[in-house]
DOMARSE-227284 format. One record per atom (N, C-alpha, C): x, z, y. Coordinates in steps of 0.2 Angstrom, whole numbers, plus 5000, padded with zeros to 4 digits. Layout:
// residues N
XZY ...
//
This chain:
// residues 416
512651555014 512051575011 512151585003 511951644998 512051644992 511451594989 511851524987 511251484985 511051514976 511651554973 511151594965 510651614965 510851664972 510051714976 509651674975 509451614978 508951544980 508751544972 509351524971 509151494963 508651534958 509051624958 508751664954 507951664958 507851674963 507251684964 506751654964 506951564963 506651514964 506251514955 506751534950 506951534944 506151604944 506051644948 505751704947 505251704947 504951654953 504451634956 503851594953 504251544950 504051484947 503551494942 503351544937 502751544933 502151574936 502251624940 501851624947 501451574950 501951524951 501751454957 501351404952 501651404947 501451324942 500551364941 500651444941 499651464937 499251464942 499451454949 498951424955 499151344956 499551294952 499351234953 498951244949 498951264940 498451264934 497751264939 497751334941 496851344947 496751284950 497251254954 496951184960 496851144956 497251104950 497251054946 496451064942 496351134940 495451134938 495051134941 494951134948 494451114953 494651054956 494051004953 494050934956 493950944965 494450904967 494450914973 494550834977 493950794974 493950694975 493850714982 493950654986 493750674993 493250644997 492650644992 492050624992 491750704990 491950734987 491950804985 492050844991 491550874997 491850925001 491750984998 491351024994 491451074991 491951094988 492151034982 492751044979 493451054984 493651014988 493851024992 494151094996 493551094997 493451175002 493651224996 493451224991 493651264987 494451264984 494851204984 495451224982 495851224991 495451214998 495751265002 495651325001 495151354999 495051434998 495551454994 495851404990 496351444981 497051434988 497151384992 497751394995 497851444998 497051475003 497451525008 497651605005 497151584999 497351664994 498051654992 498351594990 498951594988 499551614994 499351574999 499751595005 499751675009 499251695009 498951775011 499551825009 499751825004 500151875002 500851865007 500951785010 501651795014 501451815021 500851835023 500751845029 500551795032 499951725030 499951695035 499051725034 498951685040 498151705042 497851625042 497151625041 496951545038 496251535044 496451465045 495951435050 495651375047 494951385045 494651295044 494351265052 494451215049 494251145055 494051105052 493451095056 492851045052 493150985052 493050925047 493450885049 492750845056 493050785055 492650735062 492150715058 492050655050 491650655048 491150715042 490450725042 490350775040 490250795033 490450725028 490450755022 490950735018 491450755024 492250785021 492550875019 492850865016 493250925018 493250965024 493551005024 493751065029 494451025028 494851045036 495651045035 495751125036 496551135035 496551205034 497151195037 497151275043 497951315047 498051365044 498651385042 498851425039 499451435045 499451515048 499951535053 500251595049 500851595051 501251655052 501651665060 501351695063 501751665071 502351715071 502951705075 503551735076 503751725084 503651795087 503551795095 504451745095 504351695101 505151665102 505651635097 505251635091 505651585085 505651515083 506051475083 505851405083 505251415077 504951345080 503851345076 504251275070 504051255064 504151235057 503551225055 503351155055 502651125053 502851115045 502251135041 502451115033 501751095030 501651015029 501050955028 500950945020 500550965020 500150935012 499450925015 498850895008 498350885009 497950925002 497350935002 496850954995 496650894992 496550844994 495950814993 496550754987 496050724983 496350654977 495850624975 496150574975 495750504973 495350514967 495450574963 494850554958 494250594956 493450554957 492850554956 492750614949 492250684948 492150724945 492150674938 491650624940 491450584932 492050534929 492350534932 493150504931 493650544928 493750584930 494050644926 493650664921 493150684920 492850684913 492650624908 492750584912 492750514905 493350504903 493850504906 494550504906 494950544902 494450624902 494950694898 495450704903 495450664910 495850694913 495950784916 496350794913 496250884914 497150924916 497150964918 497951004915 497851004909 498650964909 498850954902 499650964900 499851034897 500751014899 500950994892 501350964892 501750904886 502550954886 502850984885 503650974888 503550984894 504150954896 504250944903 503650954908 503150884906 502650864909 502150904910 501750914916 500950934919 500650864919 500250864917 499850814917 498950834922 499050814924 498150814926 498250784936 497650794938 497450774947 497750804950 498150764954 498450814960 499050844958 499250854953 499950894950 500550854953 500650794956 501050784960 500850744965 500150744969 499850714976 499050714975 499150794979 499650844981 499650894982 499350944975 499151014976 499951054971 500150974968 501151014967 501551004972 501250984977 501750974985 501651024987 500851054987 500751134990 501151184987 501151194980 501551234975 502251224979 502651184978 503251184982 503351204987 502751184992 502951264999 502851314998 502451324994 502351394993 502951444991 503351384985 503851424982 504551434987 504551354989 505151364996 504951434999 504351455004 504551525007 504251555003 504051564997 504451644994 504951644991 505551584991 506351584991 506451614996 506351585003 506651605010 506551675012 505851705008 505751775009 506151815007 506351795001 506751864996 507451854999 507751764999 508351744998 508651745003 508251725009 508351725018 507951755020 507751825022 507251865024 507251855034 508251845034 507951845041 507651775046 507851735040 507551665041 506851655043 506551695039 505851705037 505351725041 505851775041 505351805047 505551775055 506051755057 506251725061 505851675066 505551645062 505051565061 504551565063 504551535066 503551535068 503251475064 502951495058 502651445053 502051405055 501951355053 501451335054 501251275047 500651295041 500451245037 500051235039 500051145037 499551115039 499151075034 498451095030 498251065024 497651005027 497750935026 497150875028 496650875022 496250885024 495450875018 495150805017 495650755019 495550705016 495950645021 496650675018 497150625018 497250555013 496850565009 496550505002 496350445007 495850455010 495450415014 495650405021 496050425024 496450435031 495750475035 496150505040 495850555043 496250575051 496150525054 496450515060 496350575065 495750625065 495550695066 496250725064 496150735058 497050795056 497450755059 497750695060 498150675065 498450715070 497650705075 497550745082 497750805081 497550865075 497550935075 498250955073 498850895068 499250915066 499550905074 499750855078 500150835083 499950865088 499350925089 499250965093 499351035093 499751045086 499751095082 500651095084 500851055083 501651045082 502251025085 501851015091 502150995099 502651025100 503251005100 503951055101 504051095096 503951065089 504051115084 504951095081 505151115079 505851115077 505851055072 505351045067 505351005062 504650995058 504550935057 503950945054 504050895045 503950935041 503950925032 503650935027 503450865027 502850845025 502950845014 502550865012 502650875005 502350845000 502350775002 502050724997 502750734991 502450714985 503050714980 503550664982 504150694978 504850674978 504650614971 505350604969 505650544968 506550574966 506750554959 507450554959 507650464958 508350454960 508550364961 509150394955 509050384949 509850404944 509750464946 510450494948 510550564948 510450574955 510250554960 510150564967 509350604968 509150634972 508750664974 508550604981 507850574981 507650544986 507150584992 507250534997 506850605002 506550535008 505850545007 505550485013 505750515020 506250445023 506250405031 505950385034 505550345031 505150295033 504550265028 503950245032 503550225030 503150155034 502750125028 502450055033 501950075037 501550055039 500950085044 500650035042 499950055042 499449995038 498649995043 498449935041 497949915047 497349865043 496749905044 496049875040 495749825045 495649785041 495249745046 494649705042 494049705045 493249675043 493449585045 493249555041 493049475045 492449485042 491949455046 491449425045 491149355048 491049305045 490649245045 489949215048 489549215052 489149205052 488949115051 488549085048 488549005047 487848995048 487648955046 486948945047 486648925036 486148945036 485848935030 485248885029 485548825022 484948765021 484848775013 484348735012 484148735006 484748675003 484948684997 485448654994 485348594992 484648574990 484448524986 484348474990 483748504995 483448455000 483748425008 484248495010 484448475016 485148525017 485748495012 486248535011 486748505019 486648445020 486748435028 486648475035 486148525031 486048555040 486348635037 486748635034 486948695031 487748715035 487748755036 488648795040 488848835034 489148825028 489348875023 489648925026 489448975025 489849045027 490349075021 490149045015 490749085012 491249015013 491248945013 491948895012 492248935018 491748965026 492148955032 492749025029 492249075026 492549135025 493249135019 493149085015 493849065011 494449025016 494148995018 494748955023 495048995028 494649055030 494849125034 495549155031 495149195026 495649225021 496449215019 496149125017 496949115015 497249115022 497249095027 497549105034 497749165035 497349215034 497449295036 498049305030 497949255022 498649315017 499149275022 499149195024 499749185026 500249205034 499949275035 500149315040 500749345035 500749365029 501149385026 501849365027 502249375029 503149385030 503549425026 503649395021 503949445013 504749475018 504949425019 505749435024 505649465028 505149485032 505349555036 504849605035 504649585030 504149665026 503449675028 502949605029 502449635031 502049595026 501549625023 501049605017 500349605021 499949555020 499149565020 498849545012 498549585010 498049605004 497349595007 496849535003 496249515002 496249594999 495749635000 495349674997 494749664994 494249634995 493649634994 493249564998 492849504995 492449484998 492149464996 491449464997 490649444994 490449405001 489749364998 489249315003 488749284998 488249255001 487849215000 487349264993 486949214992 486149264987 485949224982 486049144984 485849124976 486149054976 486349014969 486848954972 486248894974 485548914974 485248834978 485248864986 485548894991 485648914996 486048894999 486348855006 487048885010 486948955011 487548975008 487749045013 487549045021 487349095024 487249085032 487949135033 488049195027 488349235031 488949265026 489649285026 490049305022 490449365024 490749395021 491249455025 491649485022 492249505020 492949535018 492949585022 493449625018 494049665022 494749625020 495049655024 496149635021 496149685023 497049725021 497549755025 498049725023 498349765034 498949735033 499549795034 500149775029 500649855032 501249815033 501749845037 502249825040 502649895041 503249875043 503549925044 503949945049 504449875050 504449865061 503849875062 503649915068 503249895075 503149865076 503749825079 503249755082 503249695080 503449695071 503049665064 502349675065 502449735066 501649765064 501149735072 501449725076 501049725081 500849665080 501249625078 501449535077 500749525073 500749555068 500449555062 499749565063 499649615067 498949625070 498549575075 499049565079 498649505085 498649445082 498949435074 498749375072 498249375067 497949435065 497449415060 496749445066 496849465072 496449485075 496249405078 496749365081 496749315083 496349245078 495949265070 495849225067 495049225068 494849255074 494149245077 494049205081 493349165083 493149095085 492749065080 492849005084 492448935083 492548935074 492548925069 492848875063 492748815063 492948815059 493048725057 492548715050 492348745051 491648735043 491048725048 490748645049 490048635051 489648625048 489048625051 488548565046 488648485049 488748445043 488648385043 487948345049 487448385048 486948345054 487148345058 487148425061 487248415068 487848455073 488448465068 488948495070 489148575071 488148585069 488348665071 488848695065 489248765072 489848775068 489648865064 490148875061 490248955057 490648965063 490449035064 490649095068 491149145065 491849155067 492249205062 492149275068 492149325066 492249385071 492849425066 493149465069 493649505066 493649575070 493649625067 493449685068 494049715065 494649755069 494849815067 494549855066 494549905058 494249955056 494550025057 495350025054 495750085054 496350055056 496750115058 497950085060 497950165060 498350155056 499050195055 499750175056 500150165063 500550175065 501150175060 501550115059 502150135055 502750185058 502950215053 503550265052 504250225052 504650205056 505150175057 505650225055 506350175053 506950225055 507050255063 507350305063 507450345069 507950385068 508250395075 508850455076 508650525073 508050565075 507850615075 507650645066 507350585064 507350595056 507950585052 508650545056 509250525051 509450605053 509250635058 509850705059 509450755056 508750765055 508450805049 508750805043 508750725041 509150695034 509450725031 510050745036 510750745035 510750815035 510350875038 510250915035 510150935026 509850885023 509650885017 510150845017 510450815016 511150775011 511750835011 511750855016 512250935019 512150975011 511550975011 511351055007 511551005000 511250955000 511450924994 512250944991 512550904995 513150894993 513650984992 513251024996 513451094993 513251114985 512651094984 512551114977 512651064972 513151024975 513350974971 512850904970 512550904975 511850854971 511950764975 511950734976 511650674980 510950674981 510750664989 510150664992 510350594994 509750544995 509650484998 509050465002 509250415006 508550395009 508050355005 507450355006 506950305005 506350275010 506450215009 505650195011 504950165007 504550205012 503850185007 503250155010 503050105004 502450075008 501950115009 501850155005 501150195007 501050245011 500650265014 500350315019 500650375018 500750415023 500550495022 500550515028 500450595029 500250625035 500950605042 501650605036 502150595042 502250525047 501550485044 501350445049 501150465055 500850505057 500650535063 501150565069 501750605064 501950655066 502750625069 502950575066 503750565066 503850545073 503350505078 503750525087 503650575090 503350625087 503150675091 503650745090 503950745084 504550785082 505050795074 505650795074 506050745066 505550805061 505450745058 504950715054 505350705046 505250735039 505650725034 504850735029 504950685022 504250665019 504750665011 504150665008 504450664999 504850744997 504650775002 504850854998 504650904994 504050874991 503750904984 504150884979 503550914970 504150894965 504050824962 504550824960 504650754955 504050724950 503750684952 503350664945 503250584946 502450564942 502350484942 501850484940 501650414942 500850394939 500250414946 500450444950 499950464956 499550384957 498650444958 498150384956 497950374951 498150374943 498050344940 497950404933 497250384932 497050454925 496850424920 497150344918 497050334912 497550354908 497450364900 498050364894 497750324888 498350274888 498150244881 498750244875 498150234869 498750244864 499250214863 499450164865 500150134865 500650154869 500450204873 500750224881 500850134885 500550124887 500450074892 500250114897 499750144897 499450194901 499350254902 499950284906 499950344908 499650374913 499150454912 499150474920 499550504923 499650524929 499750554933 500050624930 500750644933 501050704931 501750714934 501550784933 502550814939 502850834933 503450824935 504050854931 503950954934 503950984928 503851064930 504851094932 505251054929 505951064929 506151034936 505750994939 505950984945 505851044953 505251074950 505151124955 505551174958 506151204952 506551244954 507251204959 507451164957 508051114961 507851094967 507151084969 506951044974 506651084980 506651154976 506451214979 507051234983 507651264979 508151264981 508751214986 508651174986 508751114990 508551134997 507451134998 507451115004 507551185007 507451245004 507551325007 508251315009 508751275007 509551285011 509551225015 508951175013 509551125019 509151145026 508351165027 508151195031 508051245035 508851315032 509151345035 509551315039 509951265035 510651205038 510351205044 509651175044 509351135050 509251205054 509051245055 508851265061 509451335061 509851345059 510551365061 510851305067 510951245064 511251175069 510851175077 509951185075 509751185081 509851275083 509851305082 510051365085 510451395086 511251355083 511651385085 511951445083 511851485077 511751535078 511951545070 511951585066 511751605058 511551675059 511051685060 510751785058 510851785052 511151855053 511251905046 511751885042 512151915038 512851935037 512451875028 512951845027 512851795020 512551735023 512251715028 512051645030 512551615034 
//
């Protein structure tokens, strides 16, 4: 394959691609926002429409989310190639307005929401195939494409789960476009991910007047602190599983026993049956407690409620030989590609046992989350490197030929 071709084209495309991140980046799209939302999947499927795909929404499961969005280009007998991002970001309209957080390019820098998680993930596929178009046309058309955008991948959305894995059953490859990441001069690329798991405790005790008959009282917040620390010491730093107190509140006024108390934790992991471990022991921190009242023995009640699991992403064969497609392409263009693992979520949680599965293939930035700036730079927001787009472009349009040459055996058309 002429990767200059890649390159000039990638090089052609790119002011084109950055003026429809500028468009999404100015529509607030929090994902508490369905409108905005739906709106910057409308800006995606106009940007995709020109290559020939046809657009599908799908309500989500809860009703005052997003739409998710299908984006097809079918190819009768072609290997199918899932390609994952999401619309939706963490930050509230009145947050980005208090903040000034807006597009903003510095240099190098784009600054503003979503410019790299992950409406510059979107940009990036976009620009991958219209490389493949111009530079690989018979690739292109070869391919039974399949995007797949979640409207509220922020908050997890176990619905696009379903739709992405129903979508992509027997697909050749599924590549997911959260942002990249460079290590030195290496280009990194997510293998694996921890899987994380929400869980309610709640307390019930009994409540007394503090002054007069502090004896007949079952404290439900002592019971619900003695919980807690239990639940963080599930943590195992040596084989990678954390529990995080999130949030706990109880009681109404201090001449009262608490009757009743409640938290959330989460826990992530990244072995499986770390994670299984890890669950059946903070699930097991239900029962009797040990906080009574002094009268007459009665006890605090602890109940534990799983709320949400997302399945860790392990290492696996199927994503090492994807990989190694991308380190292939690398090392043709002279580059170093490496593995990475991450503790945070993304959609290739759902998707990595169902077919190889490759994550981190947007562009390069930092700060995701985060829309403060202060004057001493302590605090930066959020922004993608615009020089990474071309590199990153051209990388995965070659190493994802790589790949589906290897599985098909074959190179169509004279230069591939």
């Amino acid at each position: 394959m002429n990767t200059a071709r890649l390159w000039e084209e990638a090089e052609a495309q790119l002011p084109g691609a950055l003026e429809w991140l500028r468009r999404m980046v100015e529509c607030n799209s929090f994902s508490g926002n369905a409108e905005g939302v739906n709106a910057v999947g409308t800006l995606t499927a106009a940007m995709f429409e020109p290559l020939g795909f046809r657009a599908e929404r799908v309500r989500p499961a809860e009703p005052n989310r997003g739409d998710h969005w299908v984006l097809a280009r079918p190819a009768r007998g072609g290997p199918r190639v899932g390609l994952v991002s999401h619309l939706d970001t963490v930050f509230p309209p009145e947050e980005e307005q208090r903040n000034g957080f807006r597009w903003c390019r510095e240099g190098d820098r784009i600054y503003g929401p979503g410019t790299v998680d992950n409406k510059g993930g979107t940009v990036a596929m976009f620009l991958m195939l219209q490389v493949l178009r111009r530079g690989a046309p018979e690739w292109f058309e070869r391919v039974d494409w399949t995007l797949l955008f979640n409207g509220a991948e922020e908050v997890l959305s176990p619905d696009f789960g379903r739709l992405a894995r129903g979508r992509l059953a027997g697909a050749a490859a599924a590549l997911v476009f959260e942002g990249g990441q460079r290590r030195g001069e290496a280009w990194t690329l997510v293998t694996s991910r921890k899987g994380r798991a929400v869980f309610r405790i709640r307390v019930e005790g009994r409540g007394a007047h503090a002054g007069t008959r502090p004896e007949r009282g079952a404290n439900a917040v002592v019971q619900l602190a003695e919980t807690v620390l239990r639940a963080a010491r599930v943590t195992d730093w040596e084989r990678s599983r954390s529990v995080n107190v999130g949030w706990i509140r109880g009681g109404t006024a201090v001449n009262r026993v608490p009757e009743e108390a409640e938290a959330e934790v989460e826990m992530r992991a990244l072995d499986p049956a770390v994670f299984a471990e890890g669950k059946a022991a903070l699930l097991a921190l239900a029962g009797i407690g040990g906080v009574r009242a002094r009268a007459d023995g009665h006890p605090c009640r602890v109940c534990v409620d799983l709320l949400q699991e997302m399945p860790p992403w392990p290492d696996q064969e199927s994503t090492e030989r994807l990989f190694r497609s991308w380190e292939t392409a690398g090392h043709e263009l002279g580059w170093a590609v490496e593995r990475e693992t991450r503790g945070g979520l993304s959609d290739a949680n759902y998707l990595w046992d169902l077919v190889p599965t490759l994550d981190g293939l947007g562009p390069v930035g930092d700060n995701a989350h985060c829309s403060e700036r202060s004057p001493d730079g302590s605090k930066e927001p959020e922004y993608v490197l615009a020089g990474s787009f071309v590199p990153k472009t051209v990388l995965n349009a070659l190493a994802l030929v790589r790949w589906l040459e290897a599985q098909q055996g074959v190179r169509p058309g004279r230069g591939c």
